[in-house]
C-alpha positions in Angstrom: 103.5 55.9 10.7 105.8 54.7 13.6 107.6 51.4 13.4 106.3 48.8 16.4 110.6 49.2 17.9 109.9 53.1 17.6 107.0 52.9 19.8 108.4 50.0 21.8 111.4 52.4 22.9 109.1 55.4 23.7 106.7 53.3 25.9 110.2 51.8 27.6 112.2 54.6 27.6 113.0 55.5 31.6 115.4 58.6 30.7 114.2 62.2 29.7 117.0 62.2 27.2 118.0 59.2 25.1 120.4 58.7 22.4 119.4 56.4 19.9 119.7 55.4 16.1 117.2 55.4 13.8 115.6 56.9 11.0 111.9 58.2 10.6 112.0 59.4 7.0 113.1 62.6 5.2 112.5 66.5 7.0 110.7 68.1 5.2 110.9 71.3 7.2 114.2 71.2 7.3 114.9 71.6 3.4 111.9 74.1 3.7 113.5 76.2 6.0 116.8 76.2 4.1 114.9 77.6 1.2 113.2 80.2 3.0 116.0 81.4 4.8 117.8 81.8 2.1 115.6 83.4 -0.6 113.6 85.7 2.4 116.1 86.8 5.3 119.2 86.3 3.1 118.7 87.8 0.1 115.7 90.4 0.9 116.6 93.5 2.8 112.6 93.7 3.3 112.5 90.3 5.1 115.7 90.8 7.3 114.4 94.4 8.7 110.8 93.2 9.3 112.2 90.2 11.4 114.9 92.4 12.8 112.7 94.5 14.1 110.0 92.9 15.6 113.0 90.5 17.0 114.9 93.1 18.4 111.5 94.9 19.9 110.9 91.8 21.8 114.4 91.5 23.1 113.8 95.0 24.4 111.3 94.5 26.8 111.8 93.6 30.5 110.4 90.7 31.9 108.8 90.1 35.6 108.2 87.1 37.4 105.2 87.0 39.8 103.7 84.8 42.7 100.1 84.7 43.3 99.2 85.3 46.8 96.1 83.2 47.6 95.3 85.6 51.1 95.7 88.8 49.0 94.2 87.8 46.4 97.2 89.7 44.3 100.7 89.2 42.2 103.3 89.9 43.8 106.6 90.7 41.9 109.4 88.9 42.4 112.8 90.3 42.2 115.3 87.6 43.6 115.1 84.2 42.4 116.5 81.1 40.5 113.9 81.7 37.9 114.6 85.7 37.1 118.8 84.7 36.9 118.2 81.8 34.4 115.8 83.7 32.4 118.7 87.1 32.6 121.7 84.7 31.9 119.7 81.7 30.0 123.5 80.5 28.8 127.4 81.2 29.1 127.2 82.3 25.9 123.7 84.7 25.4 121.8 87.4 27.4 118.6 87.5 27.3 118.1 90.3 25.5 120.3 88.5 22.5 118.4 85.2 23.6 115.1 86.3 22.9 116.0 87.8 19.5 117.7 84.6 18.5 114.3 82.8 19.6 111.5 85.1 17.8 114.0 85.1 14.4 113.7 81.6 14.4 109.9 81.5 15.0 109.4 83.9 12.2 111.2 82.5 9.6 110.2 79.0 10.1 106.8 79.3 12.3 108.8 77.0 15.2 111.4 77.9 17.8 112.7 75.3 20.1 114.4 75.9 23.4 116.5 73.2 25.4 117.0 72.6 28.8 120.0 71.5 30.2 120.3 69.9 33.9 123.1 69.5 36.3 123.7 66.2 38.0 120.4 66.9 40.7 118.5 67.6 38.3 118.2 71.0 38.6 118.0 73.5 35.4 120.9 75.8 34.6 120.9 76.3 31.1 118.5 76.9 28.4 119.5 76.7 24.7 118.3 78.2 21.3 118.1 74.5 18.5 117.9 75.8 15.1 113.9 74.6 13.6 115.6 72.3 10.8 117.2 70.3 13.2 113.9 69.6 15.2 111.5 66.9 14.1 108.1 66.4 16.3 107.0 62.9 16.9 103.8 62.5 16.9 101.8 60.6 19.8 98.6 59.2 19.4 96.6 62.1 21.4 97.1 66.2 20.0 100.3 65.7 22.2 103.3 65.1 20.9 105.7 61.6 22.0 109.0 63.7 22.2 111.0 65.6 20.1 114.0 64.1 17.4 117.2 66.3 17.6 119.6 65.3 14.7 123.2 65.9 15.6 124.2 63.8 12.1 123.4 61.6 9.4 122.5 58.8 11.5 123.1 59.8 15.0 120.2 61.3 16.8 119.1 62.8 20.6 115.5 62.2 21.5 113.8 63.8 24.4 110.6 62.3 25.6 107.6 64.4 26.3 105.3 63.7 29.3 101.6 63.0 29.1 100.7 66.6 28.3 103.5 66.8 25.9 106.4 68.9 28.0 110.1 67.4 27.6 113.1 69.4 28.3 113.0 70.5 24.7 110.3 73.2 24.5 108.2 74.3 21.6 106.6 77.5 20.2 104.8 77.8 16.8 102.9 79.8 15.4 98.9 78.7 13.9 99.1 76.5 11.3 95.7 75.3 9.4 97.1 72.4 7.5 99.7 70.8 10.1 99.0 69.6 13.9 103.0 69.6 15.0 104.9 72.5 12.9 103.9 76.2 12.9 102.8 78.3 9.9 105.7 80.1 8.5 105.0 84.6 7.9 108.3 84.1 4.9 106.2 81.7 3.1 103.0 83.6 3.5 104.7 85.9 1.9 106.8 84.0 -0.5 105.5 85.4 -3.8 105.9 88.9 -3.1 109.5 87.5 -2.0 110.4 86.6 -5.2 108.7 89.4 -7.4 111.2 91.9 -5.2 114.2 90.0 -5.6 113.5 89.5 -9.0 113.2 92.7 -9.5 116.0 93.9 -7.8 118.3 91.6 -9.7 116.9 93.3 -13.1 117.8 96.6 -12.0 121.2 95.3 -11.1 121.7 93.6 -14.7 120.1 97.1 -16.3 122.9 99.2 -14.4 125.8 96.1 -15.1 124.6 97.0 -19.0 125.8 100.6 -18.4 121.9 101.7 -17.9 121.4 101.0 -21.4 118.5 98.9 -22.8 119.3 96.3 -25.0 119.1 95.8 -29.1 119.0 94.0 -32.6 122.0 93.8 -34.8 119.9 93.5 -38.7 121.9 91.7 -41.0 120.3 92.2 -44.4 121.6 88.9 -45.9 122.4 85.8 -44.2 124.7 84.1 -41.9 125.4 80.7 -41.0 125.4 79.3 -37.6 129.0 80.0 -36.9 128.9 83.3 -38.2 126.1 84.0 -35.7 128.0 82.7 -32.9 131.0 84.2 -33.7 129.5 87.4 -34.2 127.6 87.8 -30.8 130.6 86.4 -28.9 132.4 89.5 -30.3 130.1 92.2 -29.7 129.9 90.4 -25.8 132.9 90.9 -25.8 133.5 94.1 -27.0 130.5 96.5 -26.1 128.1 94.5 -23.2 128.9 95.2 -19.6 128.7 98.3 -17.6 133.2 98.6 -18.2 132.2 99.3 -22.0 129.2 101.4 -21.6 129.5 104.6 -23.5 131.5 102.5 -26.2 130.9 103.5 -30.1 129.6 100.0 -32.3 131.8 100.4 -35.1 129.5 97.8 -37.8 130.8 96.8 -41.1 129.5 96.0 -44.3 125.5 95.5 -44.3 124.9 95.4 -40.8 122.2 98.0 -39.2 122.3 98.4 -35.3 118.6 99.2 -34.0 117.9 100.0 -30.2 115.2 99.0 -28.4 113.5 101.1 -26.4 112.3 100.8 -23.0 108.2 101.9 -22.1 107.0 103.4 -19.6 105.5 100.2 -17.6 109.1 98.5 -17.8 110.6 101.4 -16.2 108.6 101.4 -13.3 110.8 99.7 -11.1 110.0 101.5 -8.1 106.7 101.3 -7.7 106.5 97.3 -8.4 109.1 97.2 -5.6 107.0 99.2 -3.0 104.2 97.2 -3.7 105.9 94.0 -2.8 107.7 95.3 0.0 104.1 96.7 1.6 102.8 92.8 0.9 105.8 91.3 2.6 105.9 93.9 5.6 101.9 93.1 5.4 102.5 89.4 6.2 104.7 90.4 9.2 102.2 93.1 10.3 104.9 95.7 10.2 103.1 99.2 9.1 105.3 100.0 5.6 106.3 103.4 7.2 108.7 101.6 9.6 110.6 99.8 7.0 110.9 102.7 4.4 108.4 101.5 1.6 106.5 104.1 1.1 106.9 107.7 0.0 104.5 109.6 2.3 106.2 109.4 5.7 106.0 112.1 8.2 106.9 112.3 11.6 103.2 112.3 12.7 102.7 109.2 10.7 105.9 107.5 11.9 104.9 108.2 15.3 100.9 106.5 14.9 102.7 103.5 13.2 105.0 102.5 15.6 102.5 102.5 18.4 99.7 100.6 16.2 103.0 98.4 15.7 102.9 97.3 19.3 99.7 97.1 19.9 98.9 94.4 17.0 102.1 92.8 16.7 104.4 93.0 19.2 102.1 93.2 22.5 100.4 89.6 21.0 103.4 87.9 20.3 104.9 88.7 23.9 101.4 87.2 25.0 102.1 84.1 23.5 105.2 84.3 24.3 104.9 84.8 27.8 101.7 82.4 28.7 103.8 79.3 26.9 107.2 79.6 28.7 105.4 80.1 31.6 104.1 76.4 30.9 107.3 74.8 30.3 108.5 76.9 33.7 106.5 75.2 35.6 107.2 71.6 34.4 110.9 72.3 34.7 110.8 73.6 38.0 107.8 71.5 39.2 105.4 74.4 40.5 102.2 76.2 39.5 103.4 79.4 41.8 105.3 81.5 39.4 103.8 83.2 35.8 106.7 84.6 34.0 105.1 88.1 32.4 106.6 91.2 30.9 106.6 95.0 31.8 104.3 96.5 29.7 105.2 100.3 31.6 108.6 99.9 30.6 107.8 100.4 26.7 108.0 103.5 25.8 105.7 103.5 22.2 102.9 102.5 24.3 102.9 105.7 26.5 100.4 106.9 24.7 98.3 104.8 25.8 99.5 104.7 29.4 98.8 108.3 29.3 95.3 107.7 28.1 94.4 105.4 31.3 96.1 107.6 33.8 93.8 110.5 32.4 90.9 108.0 32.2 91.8 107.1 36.0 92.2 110.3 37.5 88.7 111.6 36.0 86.5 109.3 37.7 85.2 111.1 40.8 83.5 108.1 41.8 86.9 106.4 43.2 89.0 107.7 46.0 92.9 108.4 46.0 93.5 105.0 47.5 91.3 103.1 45.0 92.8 104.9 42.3 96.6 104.4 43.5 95.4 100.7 43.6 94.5 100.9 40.1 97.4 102.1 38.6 99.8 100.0 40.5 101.2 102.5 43.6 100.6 101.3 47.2 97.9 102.9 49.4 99.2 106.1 50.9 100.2 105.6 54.8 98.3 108.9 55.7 95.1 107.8 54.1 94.9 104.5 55.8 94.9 105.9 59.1 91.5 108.1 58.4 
């Protein structure tokens, strides 16, 4: 709930950007996307590649900017323009290829990404920012919009920006579907958060296995008794002396009636690989990466490679850059004030979708019922001068 000042300075606030000094309770996304963070795209080589990947595959692509032309009845590209430049060079720090890879990470490890405007003294746009997702916090407004958005800089100092009536501010928001939650996106790391932990926890106990010189542990059978100091004693010196992969090898020299008996390992324990295959397919699952591209499973052939990385675009990539592109083209045109421009992406420039390029070309240039012009017009070429005089 929202204190009566809290929405007394919303309703009164005059200025997009405020600075002001309050506090709305604890984050709890913020801790939550410590946590993830650290346990998935930190400490899991699974989580960093899958997010790498499809983060980098986004940054690849080229994007266009288009006008409608209401007499044509067509989009016209754009190649010169305010829009194209800020959207090439969005800061003086960041391209946009590293931009856009910065912005997707974000949105797939927390289900949120955030991007800041910054204006000039007209007014007038010339910088967007990336604001890391634990730093964010949503107020929510009384409608499905939200009042603004709460950066915190500090402990008690805080930057709001204040949404219009449809909920656009200078600080923008993506997020992914979320069942449960009206204002914060639905994280893919904590879909996948079990399998997470079942491969890290795995690959720590092969790394204590190999630190015990790759040898499985045992019982040292006293066939009398010993005292609690004894005990202690006793198994601080054969720590000491014999555990650790810098004393594997090492002969136990025992003394008196003590029996040394090793335990063996089965089967099932030993499986290590294949209980860390299965949780890497789960994880890659959750980020709808196909295994093969990521190196978790054992049957990969060139062929297969090939089919996997196209099936990749198709139902992972190609919908995010939907999303992607239909939302900024929203906040676009709050910030610059105009419904004229959509801000797309250049699906012919992707190479792993050739195939299916090659698939509507073919489909195209079979259909006797169109002529050359009509089938030009279809696949994006200009009608041919010498037809259009006939």
């Amino acid at each position: 709930m929202l204190s009566k000042f809290l929405k007394s300075y919303f309703a009164n606030a005059n200025s997009i950007s405020s600075v002001v000094n309050y506090d709305v309770g604890d984050n709890h996304y913020s801790s939550e996307y410590s946590d993830l963070s650290e346990i998935g795209y930190q400490k899991n080589v699974i989580v960093y590649r899958c997010i790498h990947l499809i983060a980098r595959s986004v940054a690849s692509v080229s994007w266009l900017l288009k006008k409608y032309h209401h007499e044509k009845k067509i989009d016209e590209s754009l190649h010169n323009h305010e829009i194209l430049d800020l959207f090439e060079k969005p800061n003086s720090k960041q391209s946009r290829s590293s931009f856009m890879e910065m912005a997707v990470s974000h949105l797939l490890l927390s289900g949120n990404c955030y991007m800041q405007a910054l204006r000039d003294d007209k007014q007038n746009v010339k910088e967007i920012h990336i604001l890391r997702p634990d730093r964010i916090r949503v107020i929510p407004g009384d409608r499905s919009t939200p009042l603004g958005y709460e950066y915190n800089v500090g402990k008690h100092h805080k930057v709001f920006f204040k949404a219009d009536e449809n909920g656009y501010s200078d600080v923008f928001h993506i997020k992914l579907f979320n069942p449960l939650n009206d204002w914060y996106g639905q994280s893919p790391v904590g879909v996948a958060v079990n399998a997470i932990r079942q491969h890290n926890a795995i690959a720590n106990q092969n790394i204590s296995f190999l630190e015990n010189g790759g040898r499985p542990s045992g019982a040292l059978i006293y066939k009398s008794s010993l005292d609690t100091n004894q005990k202690i004693a006793l198994r601080n010196d054969i720590k000491e002396a014999y555990e650790g992969g810098r004393n594997a090898g090492k002969i136990l020299l025992l003394e008196g009636e003590f029996e040394w008996k090793e335990m063996g390992l089965s089967p099932k324990d030993l499986d290590f690989i294949s209980g860390k295959e299965l949780s890497a397919k789960e994880i890659a699952l959750a980020f709808g990466v196909p295994s093969i591209l990521i190196g978790a499973t054992s049957d990969a052939t060139f062929s297969n490679y090939k089919e996997a990385r196209y099936n990749f675009w198709e139902e992972t990539i190609i919908p995010l850059l939907n999303t992607i592109s239909g939302d900024i083209t929203n906040w676009f045109r709050y910030l610059f004030n105009t419904n004229e421009y959509t801000i797309t992406y250049d699906i012919d420039s992707i190479q792993a979708l050739s195939k299916r390029r090659e698939s509507e070309w073919n489909k195209i240039n079979d259909a006797n019922f169109l002529t050359i012009d009509e089938k030009r017009e279809a696949l994006g070429y200009s009608i041919s001068k010498s037809n259009s005089l006939l």
